[in-house]
N, CA and C atoms as an extended XYZ file, in Angstrom:
213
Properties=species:S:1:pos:R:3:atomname:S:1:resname:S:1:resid:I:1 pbc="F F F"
N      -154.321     -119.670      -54.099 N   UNK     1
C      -153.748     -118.386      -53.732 CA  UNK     1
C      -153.389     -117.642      -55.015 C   UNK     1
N      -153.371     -116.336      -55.207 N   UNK     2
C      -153.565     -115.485      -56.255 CA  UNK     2
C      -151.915     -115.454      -56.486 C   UNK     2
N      -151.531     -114.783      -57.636 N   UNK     3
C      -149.794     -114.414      -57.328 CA  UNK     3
C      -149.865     -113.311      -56.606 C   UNK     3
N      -150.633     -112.482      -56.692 N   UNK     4
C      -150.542     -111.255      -55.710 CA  UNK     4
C      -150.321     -111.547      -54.235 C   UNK     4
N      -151.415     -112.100      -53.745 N   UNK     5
C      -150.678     -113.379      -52.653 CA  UNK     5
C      -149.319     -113.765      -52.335 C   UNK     5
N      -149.287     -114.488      -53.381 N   UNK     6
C      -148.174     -115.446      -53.138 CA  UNK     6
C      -146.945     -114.532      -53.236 C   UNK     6
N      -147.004     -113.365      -54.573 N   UNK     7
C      -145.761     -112.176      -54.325 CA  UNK     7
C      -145.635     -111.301      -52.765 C   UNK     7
N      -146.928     -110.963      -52.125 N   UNK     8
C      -146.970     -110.105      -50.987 CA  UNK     8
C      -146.232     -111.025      -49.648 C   UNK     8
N      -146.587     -112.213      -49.511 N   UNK     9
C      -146.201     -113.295      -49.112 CA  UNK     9
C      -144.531     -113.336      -49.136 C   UNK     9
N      -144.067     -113.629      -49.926 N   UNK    10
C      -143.074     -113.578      -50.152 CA  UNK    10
C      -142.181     -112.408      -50.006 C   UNK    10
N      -142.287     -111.236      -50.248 N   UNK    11
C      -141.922     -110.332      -49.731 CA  UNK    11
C      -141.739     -110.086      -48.376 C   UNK    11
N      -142.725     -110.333      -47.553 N   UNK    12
C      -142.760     -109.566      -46.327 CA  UNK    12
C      -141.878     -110.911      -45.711 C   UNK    12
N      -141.424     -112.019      -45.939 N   UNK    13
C      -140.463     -112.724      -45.801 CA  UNK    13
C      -138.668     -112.799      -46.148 C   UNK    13
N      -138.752     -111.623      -46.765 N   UNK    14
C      -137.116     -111.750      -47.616 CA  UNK    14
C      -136.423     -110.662      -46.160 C   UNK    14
N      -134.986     -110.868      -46.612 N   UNK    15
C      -133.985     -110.351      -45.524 CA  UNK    15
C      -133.622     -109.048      -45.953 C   UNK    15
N      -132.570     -108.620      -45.434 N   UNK    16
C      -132.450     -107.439      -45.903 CA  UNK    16
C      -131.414     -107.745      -47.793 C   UNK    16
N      -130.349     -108.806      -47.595 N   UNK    17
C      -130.161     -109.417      -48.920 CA  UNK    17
C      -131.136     -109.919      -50.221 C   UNK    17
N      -131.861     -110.600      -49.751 N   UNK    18
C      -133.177     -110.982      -50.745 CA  UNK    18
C      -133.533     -109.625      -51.108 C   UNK    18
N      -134.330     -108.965      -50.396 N   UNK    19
C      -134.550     -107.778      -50.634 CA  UNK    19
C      -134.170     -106.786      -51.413 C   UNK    19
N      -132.530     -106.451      -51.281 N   UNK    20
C      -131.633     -105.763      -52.591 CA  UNK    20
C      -131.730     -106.808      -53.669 C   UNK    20
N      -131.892     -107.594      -53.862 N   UNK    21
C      -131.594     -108.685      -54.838 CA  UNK    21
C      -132.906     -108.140      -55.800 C   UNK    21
N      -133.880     -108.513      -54.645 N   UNK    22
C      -135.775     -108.681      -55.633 CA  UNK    22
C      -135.435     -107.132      -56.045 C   UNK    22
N      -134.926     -105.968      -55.661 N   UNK    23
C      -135.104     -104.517      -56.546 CA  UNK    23
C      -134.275     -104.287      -57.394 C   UNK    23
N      -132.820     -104.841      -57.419 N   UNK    24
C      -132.120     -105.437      -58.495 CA  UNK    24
C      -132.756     -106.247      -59.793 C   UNK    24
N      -133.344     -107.144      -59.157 N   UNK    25
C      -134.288     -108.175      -60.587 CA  UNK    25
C      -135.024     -107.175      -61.000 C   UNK    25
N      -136.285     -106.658      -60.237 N   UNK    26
C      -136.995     -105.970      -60.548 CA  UNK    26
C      -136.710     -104.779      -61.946 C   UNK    26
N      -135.473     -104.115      -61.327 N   UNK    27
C      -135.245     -102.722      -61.654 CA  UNK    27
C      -134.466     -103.442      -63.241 C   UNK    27
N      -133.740     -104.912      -63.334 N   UNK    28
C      -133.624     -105.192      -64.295 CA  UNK    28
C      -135.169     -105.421      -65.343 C   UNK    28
N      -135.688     -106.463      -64.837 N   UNK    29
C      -136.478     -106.360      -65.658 CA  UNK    29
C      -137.658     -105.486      -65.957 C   UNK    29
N      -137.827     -104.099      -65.544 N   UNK    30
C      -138.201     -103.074      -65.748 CA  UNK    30
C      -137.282     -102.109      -66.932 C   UNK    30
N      -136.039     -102.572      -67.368 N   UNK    31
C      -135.254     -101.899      -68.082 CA  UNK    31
C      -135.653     -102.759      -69.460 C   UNK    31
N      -135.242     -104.181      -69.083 N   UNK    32
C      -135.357     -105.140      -70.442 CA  UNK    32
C      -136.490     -104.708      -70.807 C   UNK    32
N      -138.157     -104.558      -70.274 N   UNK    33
C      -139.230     -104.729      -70.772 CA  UNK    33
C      -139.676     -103.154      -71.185 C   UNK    33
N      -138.942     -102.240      -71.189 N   UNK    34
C      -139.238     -100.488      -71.167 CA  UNK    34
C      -140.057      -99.717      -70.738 C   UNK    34
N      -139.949     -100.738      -69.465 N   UNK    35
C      -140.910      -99.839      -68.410 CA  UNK    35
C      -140.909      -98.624      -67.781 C   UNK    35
N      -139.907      -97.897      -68.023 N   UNK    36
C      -139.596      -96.717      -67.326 CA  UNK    36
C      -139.937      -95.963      -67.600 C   UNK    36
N      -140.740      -95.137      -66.998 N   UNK    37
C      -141.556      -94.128      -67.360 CA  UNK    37
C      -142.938      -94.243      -68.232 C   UNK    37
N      -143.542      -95.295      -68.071 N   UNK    38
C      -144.294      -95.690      -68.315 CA  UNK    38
C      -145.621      -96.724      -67.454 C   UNK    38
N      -146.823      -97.086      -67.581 N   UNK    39
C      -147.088      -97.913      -66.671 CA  UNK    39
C      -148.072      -97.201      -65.893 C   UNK    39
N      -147.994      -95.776      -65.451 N   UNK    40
C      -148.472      -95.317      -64.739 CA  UNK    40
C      -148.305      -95.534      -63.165 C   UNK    40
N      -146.881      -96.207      -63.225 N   UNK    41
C      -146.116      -96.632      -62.151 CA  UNK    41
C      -146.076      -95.817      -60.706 C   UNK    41
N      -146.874      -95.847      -59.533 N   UNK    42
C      -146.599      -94.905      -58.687 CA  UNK    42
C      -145.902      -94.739      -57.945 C   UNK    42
N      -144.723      -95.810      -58.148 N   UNK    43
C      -143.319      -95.918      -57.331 CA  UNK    43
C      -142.280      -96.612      -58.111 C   UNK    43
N      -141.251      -95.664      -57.685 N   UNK    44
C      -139.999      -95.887      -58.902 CA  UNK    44
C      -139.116      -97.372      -58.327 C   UNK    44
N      -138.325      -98.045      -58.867 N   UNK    45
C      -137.348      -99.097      -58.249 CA  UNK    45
C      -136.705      -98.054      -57.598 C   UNK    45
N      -136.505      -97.449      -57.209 N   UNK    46
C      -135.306      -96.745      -56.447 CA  UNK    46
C      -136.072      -96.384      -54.858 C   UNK    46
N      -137.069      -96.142      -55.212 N   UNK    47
C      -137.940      -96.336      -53.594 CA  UNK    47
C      -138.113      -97.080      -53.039 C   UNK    47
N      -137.607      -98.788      -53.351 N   UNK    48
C      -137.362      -99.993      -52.699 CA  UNK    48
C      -136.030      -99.324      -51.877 C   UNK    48
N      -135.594      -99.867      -50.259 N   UNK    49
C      -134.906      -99.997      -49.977 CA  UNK    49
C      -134.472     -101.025      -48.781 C   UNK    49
N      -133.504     -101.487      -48.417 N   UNK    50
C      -133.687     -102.467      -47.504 CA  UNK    50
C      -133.805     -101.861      -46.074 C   UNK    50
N      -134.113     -100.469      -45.491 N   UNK    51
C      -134.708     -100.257      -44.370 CA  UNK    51
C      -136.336      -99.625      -44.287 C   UNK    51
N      -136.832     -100.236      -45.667 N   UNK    52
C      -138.271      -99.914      -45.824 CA  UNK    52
C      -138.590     -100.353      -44.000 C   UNK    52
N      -139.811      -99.975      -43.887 N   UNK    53
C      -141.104     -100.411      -42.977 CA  UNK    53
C      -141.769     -101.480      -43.670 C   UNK    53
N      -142.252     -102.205      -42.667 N   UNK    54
C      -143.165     -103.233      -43.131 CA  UNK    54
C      -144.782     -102.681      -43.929 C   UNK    54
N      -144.843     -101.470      -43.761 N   UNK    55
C      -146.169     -100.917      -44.339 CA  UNK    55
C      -145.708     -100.280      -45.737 C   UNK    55
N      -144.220     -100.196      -45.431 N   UNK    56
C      -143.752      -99.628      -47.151 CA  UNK    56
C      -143.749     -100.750      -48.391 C   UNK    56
N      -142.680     -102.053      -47.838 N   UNK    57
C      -142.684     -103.550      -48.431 CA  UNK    57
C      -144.190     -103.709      -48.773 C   UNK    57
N      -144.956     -103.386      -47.748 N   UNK    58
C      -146.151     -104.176      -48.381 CA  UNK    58
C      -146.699     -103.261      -49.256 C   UNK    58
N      -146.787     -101.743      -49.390 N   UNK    59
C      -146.999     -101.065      -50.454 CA  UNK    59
C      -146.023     -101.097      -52.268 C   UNK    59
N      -145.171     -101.826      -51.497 N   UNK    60
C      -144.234     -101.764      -52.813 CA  UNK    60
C      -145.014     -102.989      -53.459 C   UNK    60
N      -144.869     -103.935      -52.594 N   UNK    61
C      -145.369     -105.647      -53.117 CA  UNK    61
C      -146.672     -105.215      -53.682 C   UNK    61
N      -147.527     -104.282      -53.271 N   UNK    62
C      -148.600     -104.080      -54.388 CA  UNK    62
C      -148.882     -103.638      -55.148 C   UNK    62
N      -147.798     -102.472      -55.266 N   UNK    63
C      -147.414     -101.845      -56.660 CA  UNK    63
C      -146.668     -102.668      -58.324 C   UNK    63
N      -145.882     -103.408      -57.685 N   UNK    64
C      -145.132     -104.502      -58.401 CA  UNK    64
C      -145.788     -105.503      -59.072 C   UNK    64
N      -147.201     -105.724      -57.866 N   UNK    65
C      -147.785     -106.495      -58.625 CA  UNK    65
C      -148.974     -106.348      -59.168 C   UNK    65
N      -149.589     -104.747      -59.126 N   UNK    66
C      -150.148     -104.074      -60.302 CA  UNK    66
C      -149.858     -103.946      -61.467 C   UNK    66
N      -148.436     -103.538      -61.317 N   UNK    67
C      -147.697     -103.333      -62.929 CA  UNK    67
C      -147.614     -104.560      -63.421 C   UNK    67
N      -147.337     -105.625      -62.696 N   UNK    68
C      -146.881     -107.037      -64.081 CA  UNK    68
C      -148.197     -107.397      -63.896 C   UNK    68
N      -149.479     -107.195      -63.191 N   UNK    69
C      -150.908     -107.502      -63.494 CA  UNK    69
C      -151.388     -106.959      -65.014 C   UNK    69
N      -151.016     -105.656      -65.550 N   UNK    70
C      -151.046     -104.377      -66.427 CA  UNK    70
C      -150.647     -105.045      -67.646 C   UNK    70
N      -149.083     -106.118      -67.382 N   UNK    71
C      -148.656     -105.978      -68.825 CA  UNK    71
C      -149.055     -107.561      -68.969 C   UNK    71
């Protein structure tokens, strides 16, 4: 299984807690690594939210894992 997989996977499994948590990590390590505004990123951490749709999660989970595919 690919990590893209295994990240999309995982996602569409987290709660609404996991969830704030993974855009928390995320949005951290998007700061540590100076990703912001950069990347060609087509969705910001702040467009994670925990009453996404299941068609949003899974658009985020593939955005997320474009960008750390990138770096």
């Amino acid at each position: 299984m690919s990590v893209g997989a295994k990240f999309e996977a995982l996602v569409k499994n987290l709660d609404q807690g996991a969830l704030e948590e993974l855009g928390r990590s995320v949005a951290a390590e998007i700061g540590e690594r100076g990703l912001n505004g950069g990347g060609g990123a087509r969705m910001k951490i702040g467009d994670i939210h925990p009453g996404m749709s299941a068609q949003e999660k899974e658009q985020a989970a593939q955005e997320i894992a474009r960008v750390l595919k990138e770096r």
